[in-house]
C-alpha positions as a printed Julia matrix, in Angstrom:
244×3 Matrix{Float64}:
 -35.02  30.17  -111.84
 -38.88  30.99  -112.32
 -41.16  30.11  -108.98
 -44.64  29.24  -110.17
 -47.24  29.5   -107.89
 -50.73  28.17  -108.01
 -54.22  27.94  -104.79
 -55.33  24.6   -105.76
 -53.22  21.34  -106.64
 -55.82  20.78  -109.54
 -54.27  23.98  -111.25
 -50.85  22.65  -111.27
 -50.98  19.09  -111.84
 -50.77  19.57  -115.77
 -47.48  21.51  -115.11
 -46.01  18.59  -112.35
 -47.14  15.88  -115.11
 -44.37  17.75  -117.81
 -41.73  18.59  -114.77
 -38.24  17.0   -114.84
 -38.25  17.33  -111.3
 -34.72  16.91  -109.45
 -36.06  17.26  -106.12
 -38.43  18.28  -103.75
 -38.03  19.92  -100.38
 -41.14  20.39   -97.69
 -41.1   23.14   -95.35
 -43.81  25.33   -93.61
 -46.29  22.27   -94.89
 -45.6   22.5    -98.22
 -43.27  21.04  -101.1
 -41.5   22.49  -103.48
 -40.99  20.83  -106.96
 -37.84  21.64  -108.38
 -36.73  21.04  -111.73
 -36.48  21.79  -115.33
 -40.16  22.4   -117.12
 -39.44  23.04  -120.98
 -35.79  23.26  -120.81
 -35.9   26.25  -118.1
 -35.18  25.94  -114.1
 -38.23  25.91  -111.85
 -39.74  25.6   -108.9
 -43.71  24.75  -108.61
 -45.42  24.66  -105.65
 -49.3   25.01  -104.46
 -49.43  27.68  -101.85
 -53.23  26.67  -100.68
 -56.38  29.56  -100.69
 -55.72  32.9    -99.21
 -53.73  35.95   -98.98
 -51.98  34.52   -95.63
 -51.07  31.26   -97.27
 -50.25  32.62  -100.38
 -47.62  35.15   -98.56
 -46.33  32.76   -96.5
 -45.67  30.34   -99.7
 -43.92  33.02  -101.9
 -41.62  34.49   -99.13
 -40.22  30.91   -98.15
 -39.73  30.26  -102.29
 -37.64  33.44  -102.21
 -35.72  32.26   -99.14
 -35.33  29.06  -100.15
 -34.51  29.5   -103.99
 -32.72  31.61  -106.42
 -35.84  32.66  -107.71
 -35.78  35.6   -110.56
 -39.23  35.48  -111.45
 -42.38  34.62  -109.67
 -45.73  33.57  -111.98
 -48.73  32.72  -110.37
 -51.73  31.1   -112.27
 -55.05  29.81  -111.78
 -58.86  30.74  -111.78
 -61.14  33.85  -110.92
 -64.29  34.85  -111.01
 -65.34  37.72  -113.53
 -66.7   40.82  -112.32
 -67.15  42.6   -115.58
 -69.75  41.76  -118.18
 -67.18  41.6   -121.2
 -65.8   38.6   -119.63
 -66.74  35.32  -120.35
 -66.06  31.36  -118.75
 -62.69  30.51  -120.3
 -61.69  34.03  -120.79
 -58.1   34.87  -119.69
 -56.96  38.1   -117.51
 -53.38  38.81  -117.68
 -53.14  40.84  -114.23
 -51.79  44.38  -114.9
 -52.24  45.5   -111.18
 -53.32  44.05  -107.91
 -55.5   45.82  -105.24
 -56.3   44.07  -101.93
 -60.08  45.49  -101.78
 -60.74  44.13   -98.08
 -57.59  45.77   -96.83
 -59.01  48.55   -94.48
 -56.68  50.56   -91.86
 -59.12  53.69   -91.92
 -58.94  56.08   -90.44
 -55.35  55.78   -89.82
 -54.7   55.16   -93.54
 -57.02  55.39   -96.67
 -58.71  52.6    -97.75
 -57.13  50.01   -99.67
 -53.59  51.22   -98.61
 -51.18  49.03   -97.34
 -49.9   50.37   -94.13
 -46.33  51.4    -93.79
 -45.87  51.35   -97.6
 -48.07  54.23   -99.19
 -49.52  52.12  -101.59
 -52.79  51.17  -102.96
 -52.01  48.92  -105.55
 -49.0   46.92  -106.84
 -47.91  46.77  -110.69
 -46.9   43.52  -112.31
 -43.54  43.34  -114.51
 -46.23  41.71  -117.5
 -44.1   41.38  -120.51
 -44.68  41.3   -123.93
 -43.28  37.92  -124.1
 -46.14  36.32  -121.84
 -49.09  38.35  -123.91
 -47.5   36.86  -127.29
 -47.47  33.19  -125.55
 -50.93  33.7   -124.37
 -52.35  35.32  -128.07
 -50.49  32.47  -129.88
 -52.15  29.62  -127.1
 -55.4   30.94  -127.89
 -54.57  30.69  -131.84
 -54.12  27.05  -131.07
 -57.25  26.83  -128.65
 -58.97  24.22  -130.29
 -55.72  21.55  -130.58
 -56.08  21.76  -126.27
 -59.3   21.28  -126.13
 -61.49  19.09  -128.13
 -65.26  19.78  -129.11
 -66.89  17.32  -126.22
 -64.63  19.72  -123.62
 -65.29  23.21  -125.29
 -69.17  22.26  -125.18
 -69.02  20.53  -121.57
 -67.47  23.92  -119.86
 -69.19  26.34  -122.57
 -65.71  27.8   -124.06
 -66.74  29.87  -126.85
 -63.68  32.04  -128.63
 -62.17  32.52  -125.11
 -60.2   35.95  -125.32
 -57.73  37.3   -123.03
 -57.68  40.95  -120.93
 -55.13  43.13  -119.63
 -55.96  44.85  -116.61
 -56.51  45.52  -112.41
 -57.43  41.92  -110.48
 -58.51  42.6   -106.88
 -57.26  40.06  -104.16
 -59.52  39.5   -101.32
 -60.29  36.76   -98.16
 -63.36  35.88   -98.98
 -65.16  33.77  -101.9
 -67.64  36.0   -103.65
 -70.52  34.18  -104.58
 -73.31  36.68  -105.01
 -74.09  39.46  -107.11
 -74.27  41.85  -103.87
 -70.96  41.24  -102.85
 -70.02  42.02  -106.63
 -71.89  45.55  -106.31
 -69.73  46.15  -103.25
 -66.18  45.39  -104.48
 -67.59  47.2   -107.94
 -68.37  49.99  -106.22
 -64.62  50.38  -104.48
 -63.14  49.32  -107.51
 -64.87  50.02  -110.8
 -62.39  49.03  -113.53
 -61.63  45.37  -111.45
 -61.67  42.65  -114.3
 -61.42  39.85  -111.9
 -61.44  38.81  -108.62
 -59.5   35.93  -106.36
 -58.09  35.4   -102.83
 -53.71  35.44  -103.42
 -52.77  37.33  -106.17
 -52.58  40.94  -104.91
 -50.91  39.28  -101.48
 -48.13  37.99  -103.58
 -47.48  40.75  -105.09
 -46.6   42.62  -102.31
 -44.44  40.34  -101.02
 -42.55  40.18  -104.61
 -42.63  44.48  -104.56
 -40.93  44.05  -101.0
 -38.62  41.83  -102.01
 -38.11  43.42  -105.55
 -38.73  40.04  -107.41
 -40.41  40.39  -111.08
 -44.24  39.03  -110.84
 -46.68  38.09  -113.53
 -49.92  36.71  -112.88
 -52.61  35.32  -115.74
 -56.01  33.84  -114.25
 -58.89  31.88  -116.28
 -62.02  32.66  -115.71
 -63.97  30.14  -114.49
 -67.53  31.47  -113.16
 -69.16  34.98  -112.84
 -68.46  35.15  -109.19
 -72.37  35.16  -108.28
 -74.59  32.53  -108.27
 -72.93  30.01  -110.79
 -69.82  29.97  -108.66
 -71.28  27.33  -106.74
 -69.7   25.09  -110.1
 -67.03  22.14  -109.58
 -64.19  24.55  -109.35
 -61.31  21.37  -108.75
 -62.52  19.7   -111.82
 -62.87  22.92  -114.0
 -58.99  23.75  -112.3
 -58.06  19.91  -113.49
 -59.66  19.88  -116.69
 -59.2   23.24  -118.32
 -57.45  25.75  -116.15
 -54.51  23.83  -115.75
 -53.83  22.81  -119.7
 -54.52  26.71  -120.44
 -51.32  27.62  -117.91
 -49.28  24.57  -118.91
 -50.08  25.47  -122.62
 -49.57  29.49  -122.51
 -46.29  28.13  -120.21
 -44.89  26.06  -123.01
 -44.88  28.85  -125.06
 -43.35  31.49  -122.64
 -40.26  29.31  -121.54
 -39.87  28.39  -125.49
């Protein structure tokens, strides 16, 4: 059974409009969707913004569920150049760049467990499903929507995506996670948390994140309708393709 995980409701919605669901079941304020999404047993659930939320979501999906896989989708601002609005970063590894135990550990390492960063189990599989969604790009999205949110030839990257509780929002607080972090694609406020807690619990984790602003002084943009309107179809379309 795959546990997908997504911050805001608007990211999932596309993926609760195609579930079969069988039932739902609310604990720790949240509900879990349950059911079959292309064929293949899920559970869907929206874990809220944060590291804290985000770890307390996945650890009561792998209490509460047979979970073999956990994905987690949604949007992130850009850091680098190279990437555009409606670019997609499949997430490689995850740092938590405000984690900061110094001097009693290095910075950036996670106390207790030696480690700085956290690899994903990416698979082939999901970077074929998200090269042959972007093949089909234009049958998602139609000219009006491409031209509204500026998606030109979206592409997709493989690489680090840094986790941290804040929403960056200014080309300063870009220099500064830049600067810690130099070859950081992306930046959001879960992924890296859930990681962990899949490493700890030695549960398979993907993550893929659309880019939805250059996390400086754009990202001020209406980030539930961009979620709604084109973040969502890109996960529910690069998901079709996985699970088939």
């Amino acid at each position: 059974m795959i546990g997908i995980i997504s911050a805001m409701p608007e990211e999932m919605q596309s993926l609760l409009d195609n579930l079969q669901v069988s039932k739902t079941i609310n604990k720790g304020k949240r509900t879990y969707y349950q059911g079959q999404l292309f064929n293949n047993d899920v559970v869907i659930v929206f874990s809220r913004w944060g590291k804290v939320a985000a770890s307390a979501t996945v650890t009561q999906l792998l209490n509460s569920f047979a979970i073999s896989e956990v994905f987690f989708s949604g949007v992130a601002g850009a850091l680098q150049k190279s990437l555009k609005i409606g670019d997609l970063v499949i997430g490689t590894t995850l740092i938590q760049y405000d984690m900061d135990a110094s001097p009693l550990y290095p910075d950036m390492e996670i106390p207790l467990l030696s480690k700085t960063s956290f690899e994903t189990s990416t698979t082939s599989k999901l970077e074929k499903a998200t090269q042959d969604f972007l093949a089909d790009f234009s049958k998602y999205f139609n000219l009006k929507t491409r031209k509204e949110f500026k998606l030109k030839n979206p592409k997709y990257h493989k690489g680090l995506v840094v986790s941290g509780d804040q929403f960056v929002n200014s080309k300063n607080k870009i220099r500064k996670i830049l600067k810690k972090v130099p070859d950081a694609l992306c930046v959001e406020m879960e992924g890296a948390a859930v990681a962990q807690v899949c490493y700890e619990y030695e549960i398979p984790f993907q993550i893929i994140r659309v880019i939805s602003d250059n996390a400086n002084d754009n990202s001020h943009i209406d980030f539930p309708y961009f979620a709604n309107e084109v973040a969502g179809k890109y996960i529910l379309g690069i998901l079709k393709k996985y699970l088939d």
